[in-house]
Every structure is written in C-alpha cells, then in structure tokens.
N, C-alpha and C positions, 0 to 999 in steps of 0.2 A: 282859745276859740276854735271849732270845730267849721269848716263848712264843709257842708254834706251833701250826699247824693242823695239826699234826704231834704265847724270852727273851733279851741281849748285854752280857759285862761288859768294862767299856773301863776308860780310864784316866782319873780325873777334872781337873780343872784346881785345882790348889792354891791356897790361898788368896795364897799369895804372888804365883803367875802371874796371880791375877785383879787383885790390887794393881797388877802391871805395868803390867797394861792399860791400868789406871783411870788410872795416871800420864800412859802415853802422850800423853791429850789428844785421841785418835782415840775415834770414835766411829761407832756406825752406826744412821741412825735415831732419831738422842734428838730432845730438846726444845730441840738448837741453831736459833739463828737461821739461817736460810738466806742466804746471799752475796745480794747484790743482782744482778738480772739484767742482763747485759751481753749486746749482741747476740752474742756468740759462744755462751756459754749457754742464751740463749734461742732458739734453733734446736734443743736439745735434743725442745721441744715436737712439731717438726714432725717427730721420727721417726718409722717404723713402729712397730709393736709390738717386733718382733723386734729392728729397729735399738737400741730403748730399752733390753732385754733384752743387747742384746750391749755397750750402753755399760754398763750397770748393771755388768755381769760383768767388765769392765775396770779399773773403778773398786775394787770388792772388792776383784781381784789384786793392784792397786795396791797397794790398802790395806793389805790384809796382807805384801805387799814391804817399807812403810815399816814394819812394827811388829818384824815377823822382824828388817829390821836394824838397829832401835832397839833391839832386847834381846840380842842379837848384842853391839853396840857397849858395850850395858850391860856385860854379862858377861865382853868384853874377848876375843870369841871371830869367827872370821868365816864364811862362807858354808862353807868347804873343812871346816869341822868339822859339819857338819849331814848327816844319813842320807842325806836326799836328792840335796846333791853327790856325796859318797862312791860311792853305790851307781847312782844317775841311775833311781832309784825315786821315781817323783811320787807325792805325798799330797793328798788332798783330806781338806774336813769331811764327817761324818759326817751329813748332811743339814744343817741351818740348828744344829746343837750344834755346840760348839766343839772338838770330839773329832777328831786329826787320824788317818786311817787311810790306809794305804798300801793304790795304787789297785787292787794285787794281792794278795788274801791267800792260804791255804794251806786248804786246807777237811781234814776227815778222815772225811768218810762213806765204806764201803766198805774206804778200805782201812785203817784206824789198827785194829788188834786183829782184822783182817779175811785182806782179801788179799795183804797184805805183812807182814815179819817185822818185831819192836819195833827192829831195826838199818836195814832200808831206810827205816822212819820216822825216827828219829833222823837219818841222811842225809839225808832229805827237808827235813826242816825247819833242820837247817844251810844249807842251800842257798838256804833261803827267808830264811830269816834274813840270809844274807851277802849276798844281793841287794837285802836293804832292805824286803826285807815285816816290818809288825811286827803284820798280822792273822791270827790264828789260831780257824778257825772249827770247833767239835764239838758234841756234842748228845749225853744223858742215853741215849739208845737207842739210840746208834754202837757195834757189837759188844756191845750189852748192857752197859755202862758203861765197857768197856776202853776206848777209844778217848780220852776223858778221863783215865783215869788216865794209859796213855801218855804222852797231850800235856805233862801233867804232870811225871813225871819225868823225860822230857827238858830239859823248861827249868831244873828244878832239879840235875841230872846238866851242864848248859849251865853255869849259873851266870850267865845271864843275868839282865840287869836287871828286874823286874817289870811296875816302872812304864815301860819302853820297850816293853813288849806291848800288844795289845788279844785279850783270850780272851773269845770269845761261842762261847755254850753255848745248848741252847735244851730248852725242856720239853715234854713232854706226855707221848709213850710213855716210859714208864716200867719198874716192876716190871711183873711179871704181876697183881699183887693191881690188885682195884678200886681200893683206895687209895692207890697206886703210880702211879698215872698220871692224867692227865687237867691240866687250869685250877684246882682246887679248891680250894678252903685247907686241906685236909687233905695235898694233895702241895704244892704251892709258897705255903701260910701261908692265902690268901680269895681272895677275887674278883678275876681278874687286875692289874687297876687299881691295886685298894688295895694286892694282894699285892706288885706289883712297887717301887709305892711302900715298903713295910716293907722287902723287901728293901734298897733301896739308904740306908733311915735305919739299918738295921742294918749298913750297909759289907759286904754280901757283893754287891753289883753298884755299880756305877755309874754306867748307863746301862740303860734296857730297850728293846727292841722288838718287834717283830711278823715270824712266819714263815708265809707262805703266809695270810694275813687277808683279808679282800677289803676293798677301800676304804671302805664302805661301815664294815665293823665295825675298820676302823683309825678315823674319825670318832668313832664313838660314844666307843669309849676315849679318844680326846683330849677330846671332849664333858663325859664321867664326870670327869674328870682335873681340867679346868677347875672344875666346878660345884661340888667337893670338895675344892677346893685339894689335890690331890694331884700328880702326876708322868706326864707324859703320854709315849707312845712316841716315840723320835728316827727310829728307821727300821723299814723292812720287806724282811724276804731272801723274794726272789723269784727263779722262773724265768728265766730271761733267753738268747736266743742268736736266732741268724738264724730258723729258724722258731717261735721264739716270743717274739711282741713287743708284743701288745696291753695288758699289765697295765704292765709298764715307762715305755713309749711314751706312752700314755695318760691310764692311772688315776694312777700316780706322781707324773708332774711335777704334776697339779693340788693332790694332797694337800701337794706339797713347798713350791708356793707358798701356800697357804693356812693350814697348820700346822708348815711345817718339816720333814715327815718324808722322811727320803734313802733311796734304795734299793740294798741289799747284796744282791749278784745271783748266782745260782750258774747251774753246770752250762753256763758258756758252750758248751762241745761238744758238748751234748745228750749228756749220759750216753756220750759217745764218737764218735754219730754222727757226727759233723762230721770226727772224727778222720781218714776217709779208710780208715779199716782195714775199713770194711762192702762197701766196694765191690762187692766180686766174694762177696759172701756173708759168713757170719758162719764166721770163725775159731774152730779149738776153744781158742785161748789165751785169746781175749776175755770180756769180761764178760756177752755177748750170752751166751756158750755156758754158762754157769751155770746150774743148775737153778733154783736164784730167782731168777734174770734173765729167767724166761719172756718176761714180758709187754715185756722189751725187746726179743728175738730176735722178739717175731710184731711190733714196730713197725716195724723193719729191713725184714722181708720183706715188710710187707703192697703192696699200690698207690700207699698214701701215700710211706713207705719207699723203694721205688723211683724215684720221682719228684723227692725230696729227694735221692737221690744222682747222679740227673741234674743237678740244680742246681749242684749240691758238683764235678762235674765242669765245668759252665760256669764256676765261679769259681775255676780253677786258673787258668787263665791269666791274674786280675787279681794274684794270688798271686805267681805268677813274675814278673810285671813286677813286680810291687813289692820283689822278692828276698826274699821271706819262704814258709813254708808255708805251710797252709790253716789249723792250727790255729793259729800267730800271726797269722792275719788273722781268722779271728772271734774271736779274744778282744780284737782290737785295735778289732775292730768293735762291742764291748759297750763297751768304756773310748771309745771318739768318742763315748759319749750322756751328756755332764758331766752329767745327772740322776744317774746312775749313781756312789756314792758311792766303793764298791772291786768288783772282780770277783773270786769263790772260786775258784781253781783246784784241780781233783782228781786228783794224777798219782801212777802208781805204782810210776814206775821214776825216778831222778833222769837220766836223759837225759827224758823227757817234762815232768819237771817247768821243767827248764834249757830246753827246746822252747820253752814254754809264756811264761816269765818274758823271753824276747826278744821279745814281744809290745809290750816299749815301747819299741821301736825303730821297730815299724811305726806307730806312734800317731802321730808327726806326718803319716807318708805317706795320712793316711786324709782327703784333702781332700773336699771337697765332691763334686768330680767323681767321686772313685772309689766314694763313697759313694751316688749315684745310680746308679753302674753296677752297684753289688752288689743296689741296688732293683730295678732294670730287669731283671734276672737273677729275682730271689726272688718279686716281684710281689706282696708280702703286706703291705708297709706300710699300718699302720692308720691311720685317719682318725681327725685330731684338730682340733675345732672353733676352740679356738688353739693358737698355735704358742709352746711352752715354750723353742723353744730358743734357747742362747745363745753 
C-alpha cells in the first residue's frame, strides 16, 4: 500500500520461505567472521567507488543464483519452471525487502474504468500476465474507485494465483467528504507511520510505501518508524523518464543505500509524450485532446514541448540502430537505472501494451556507449555528488 502525495500491497515472504533461507547458510551482512585476506581479495580495497559498488552487485547476483538453485534443487524443480525463464521477464527486489517484482508492471490510471472498456482491460492484463509481469499498480481515486474493482475481478474471473501477484494501491484522494480522503486515521486508521504499520498487523497489506514524498519526508518516516518500533516504507513511486530525472537519479539512490528504499517509477513516456504521436501536433484521438487533459495539450505546445520533440526526433536514429522503437527505448532507458526497482507501464490498446513489454529485449543493447549518446542528445543529466551506480 502506497500513501501518496496524491500506500503498496505485495506478497509477503512465508515463514516457511524465510526457514529456507535460514537453512541455506547464506547470509548477508551478519556477524560471520570474515575469510582471511588473501592478496587476491585484498585488491578489493584498492577499488574505486563504483568499482566496489559493481563488485558488491555481482556478488548479490551471485548470491541469490546460489539460493534460487538451492531451493530449485530442494523442491525438486529446475530453472525452466521459474516465470522468469518461461516469459524472459526479469525480476528485481523491491528496494533492499525481499519482495521480488517483475521489472515491468501494468499501472491503471486513466484507462481501468476510464478510457477503455472492462474487455480491453481484462485483455490488457492477460497479456501482462503471460509476459511475466506479476505488478499491478491502481489507486483509491483511479475512475473514482472503478479501476480497483476492475483489477479485481479480473484476477478473480482469471482464477489466478493470489500470492503470484503484487497489487499496490495508493491513498489519499478519496470520497468527496473531508473524511474520505486525505493521511488521517479517520480515512486509512492514524498517522501514516503507525497507520500503515496497523494495516499490515491486521494482514490487509504487506508492504507500505511512499507516492510522490520528497526524500526529505520519506526520512522522517523511516526516522518515526525506527524510534517506535514500527514498520518503515520499502519504496517510493516516482516520476521517471528521459526529461525527468533529478528525483530518481539523485534523491533515490542515496535513500536506497541508507534505508533500503527502492523506486517504482511511472509514466516512462511522459503521459504519451515520448510516444512520438505529438510530433506534428496533438491528435484529436489522443489523450492531449481531452478536455481534462488541458494542461497536458499546453505542455505539448508550449517552447519547452517543442524542444523535447526535437530531441525525440534526434533519438530516432539510436532507436533504429538498435531495431527497436522510441517507446522501447525509453522504457528500456528507465529499467538501465538498476536503482529502479520495476517500471509502470500505461497502455490502452494491447498492441501498445505488446509495444511496450518488448522493451526487455532492448535492455541488454543499452550499453554504456549508447547511454551517453542519449545524454549527449538530452543534456539534462543531473549532478550527483556520488556515484550510486552499479
């Protein structure tokens, strides 16, 4: 459960899978004695930062290679039975929790009880489904609560597994009444912290995080959390795409390495922009042309607008060289920031959604090189004092 400046419920780890673990004999971080140093190890010291950061990251991998096929081996099952072979959908943790989320999910703002019918939805999320996503993201004020109920009885109309989902939901706008909306404990139980802590002792979440928070007040809640022995946030859904990078880029990774928190990032296409369909002006099909879409049709048009679709037209041709579209290359370009826990996608026809979900094909082609040249192109990379990446 997601609460927003606008709460995320996942799937918890059973106590049996945490016995697993515990058998495994793997460990990260405890009170093991450390190997004695050997000069091959002790050259460790003399890396960069980032060198350290990219061993650290390899060793993890590792790690959870050996445990995946120790419980594999347990279970008596192999690699070719796992979602991830299956579908060639890669999963990460959900920030430093142990919650694994598929690095694409399905978002439903807009259109779930919206702009498409409850049949293009149920299509949509088959498709997301069969490709290996098991994230599915909605919120209390999506069509005024349809959009959840939707999501809903599709997966029970599915008869899919429960516990193979991850559904965050997120609060704030609510009813119309004052007591309908808002952080309160009159709408979601007290004061976010404690509230979100009640929540998941009562088994209606089991995970919380933060939507749209500034780092800043993601701290203090972890802060609260600590000092109260309570349940502090795992992650924060944020913004994220080619022109907007500073909170991701930035603010995130330092929170991730300090407290853990991972970041679930929408809107890789900027509300469509990146899509390519603004080019030559705003379509009356689009969502620009919407009467509630104002303020995205004056974003399209303004100086800035024009400028960004200049850009968008310089990074066609890294596009075609790499045999992909534009919109598989910035979504491929939000999933290259491993800070970046999964990416929401919003699509409202199942050809854009299918568009969209080829995006982890381009994911290995996103090397270093081509990822400077989309910099070189954009010119808006934020400055960050260290370097988080790995």
């Amino acid at each position: 459960m997601l609460a927003a400046r606008t709460g995320a419920a996942g799937s918890q780890i059973s106590d049996e899978n945490t016995k697993l673990r515990k058998q495994s004999g793997l460990s990260v971080g405890g009170k093991e004695k450390s190997p004695k140093k050997t000069p091959e190890n002790a050259k460790e010291g003399s890396l960069s930062p980032s060198g350290q950061t990219q061993l650290r990251a390899r060793q993890l991998a590792l790690l959870r290679e050996v445990e995946m096929n120790w419980y594999l081996k347990l279970c008596d099952l192999s690699n070719e039975h796992t979602t991830a072979c299956t579908t060639g959908m890669p999963h990460r943790n959900l920030g430093k929790s142990g919650l694994r989320v598929s690095c694409l999910g399905l978002g439903t703002w807009v259109t779930f009880g919206g702009q498409i019918s409850d049949e293009v939805a149920e299509r949509l999320m088959t498709i997301a489904y069969e490709s290996g996503v098991n994230l599915f993201d909605t919120a209390e004020v999506y069509a005024a609560g349809k959009a959840e109920a939707i999501l809903g009885s599709i997966i029970k109309k599915k008869g899919w597994r429960r516990s193979s989902l991850v559904i965050t939901t997120k609060l704030y706008w609510g009813g119309k009444a004052e007591t309908e909306r808002g952080l309160s404990r009159k709408h979601i139980i007290e004061e976010i912290v404690r509230a979100m802590t009640h929540v998941i002792d009562q088994g209606m979440a089991m995970y919380w995080g933060t939507s749209r928070w500034s780092a800043m007040e993601i701290m203090e809640a972890y802060s609260v959390a600590r000092q109260f022995n309570m349940i502090p946030p795992v992650c924060e859904q944020a913004e994220y795409h080619l022109f907007q990078r500073e909170k991701v880029e930035v603010q995130l990774p330092e929170l991730y390495h300090k407290i853990g928190v991972g970041a679930m990032t929408w809107s890789p296409l900027a509300c469509g922009i990146i899509s390519g369909k603004y080019g030559n002006g705003v379509p009356e099909s689009s969502r620009a042309s919407l009467k509630c879409y104002q303020w995205l049709k004056e974003r399209i048009v303004s100086e800035e607008g024009r400028k960004q679709q200049n850009k968008l037209k310089d990074l066609s041709p890294i596009a075609e060289r790499l045999g992909c579209t534009l919109p598989q290359l910035a979504v491929a370009w939000c999933l290259r920031n491993e800070g970046v826990s999964s990416v929401l996608l919003g699509s409202s026809t199942p050809e854009q959604l299918i568009e969209n979900l080829g995006a982890i094909q381009v994911l290995p082609k996103m090397t270093s090189h081509v990822v400077n040249e989309i910099d070189n192109i954009l010119r808006n990379k934020p400055y960050s004092k260290k370097d988080y990446r790995s």
